[in-house]
N, C-alpha and C positions, 0 to 999 in steps of 0.2 A: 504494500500500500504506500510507504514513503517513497520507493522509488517511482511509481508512477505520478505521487507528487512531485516529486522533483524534477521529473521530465516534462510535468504539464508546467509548470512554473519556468523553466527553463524557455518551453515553448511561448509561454506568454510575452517571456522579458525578453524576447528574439523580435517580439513584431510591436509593444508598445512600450513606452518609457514608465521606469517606475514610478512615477507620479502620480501615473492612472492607474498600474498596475498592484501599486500597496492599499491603494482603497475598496480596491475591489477583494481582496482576501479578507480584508476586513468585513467585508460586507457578508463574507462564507459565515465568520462567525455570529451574526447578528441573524440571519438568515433560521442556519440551525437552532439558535434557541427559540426562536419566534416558532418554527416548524413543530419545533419538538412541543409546546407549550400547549399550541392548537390543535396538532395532531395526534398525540399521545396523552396528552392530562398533565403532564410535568408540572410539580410544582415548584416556585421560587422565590427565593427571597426578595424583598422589595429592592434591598441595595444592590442585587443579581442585574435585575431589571433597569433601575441607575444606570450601572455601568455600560449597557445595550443601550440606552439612549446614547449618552456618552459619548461610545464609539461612535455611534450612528452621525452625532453632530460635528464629531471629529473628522465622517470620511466626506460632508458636506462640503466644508471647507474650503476643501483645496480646489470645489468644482464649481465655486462659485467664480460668476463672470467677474473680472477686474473692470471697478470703475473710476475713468480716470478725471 
C-alpha cells in the first residue's frame, strides 16, 4: 500500500507543483473522516472535528485569488 503511495505521489509531483499538490493530500484526510463519520457512524470528538475545519481553512488558503 505505501508503495503505490508513493508512486501515485510521485506521479502527481511529475505533472503539478506542490502548491497545489500538498493541499490536495490534505484534502484525503478531511475527506476520510467526513466519509467515515457519515458512512459508518464514527464517532468524535468535538476538538477531532476543530482540527478538520482547520485543515480544511488551511488548504483554502493558498487557493484563494490574489488581490492586488
Amino acid at each position: 500500500m505505501l508503495f503505490t503511495y508513493l508512486i501515485a505521489l510521485l506521479w502527481v509531483l511529475q505533472r503539478i507543483s506542490l502548491g497545489k499538490a500538498y493541499p490536495l493530500m490534505a484534502l484525503a484526510f478531511v475527506l476520510v473522516t467526513i466519509g467515515s463519520h457519515l458512512g459508518f457512524g464514527e464517532r468524535f470528538q468535538p476538538l477531532y472535528f476543530l482540527g478538520v475545519i482547520f485543515i480544511g481553512v488551511g488548504m483554502s488558503l493558498p487557493c484563494e485569488p490574489k488581490i492586488l
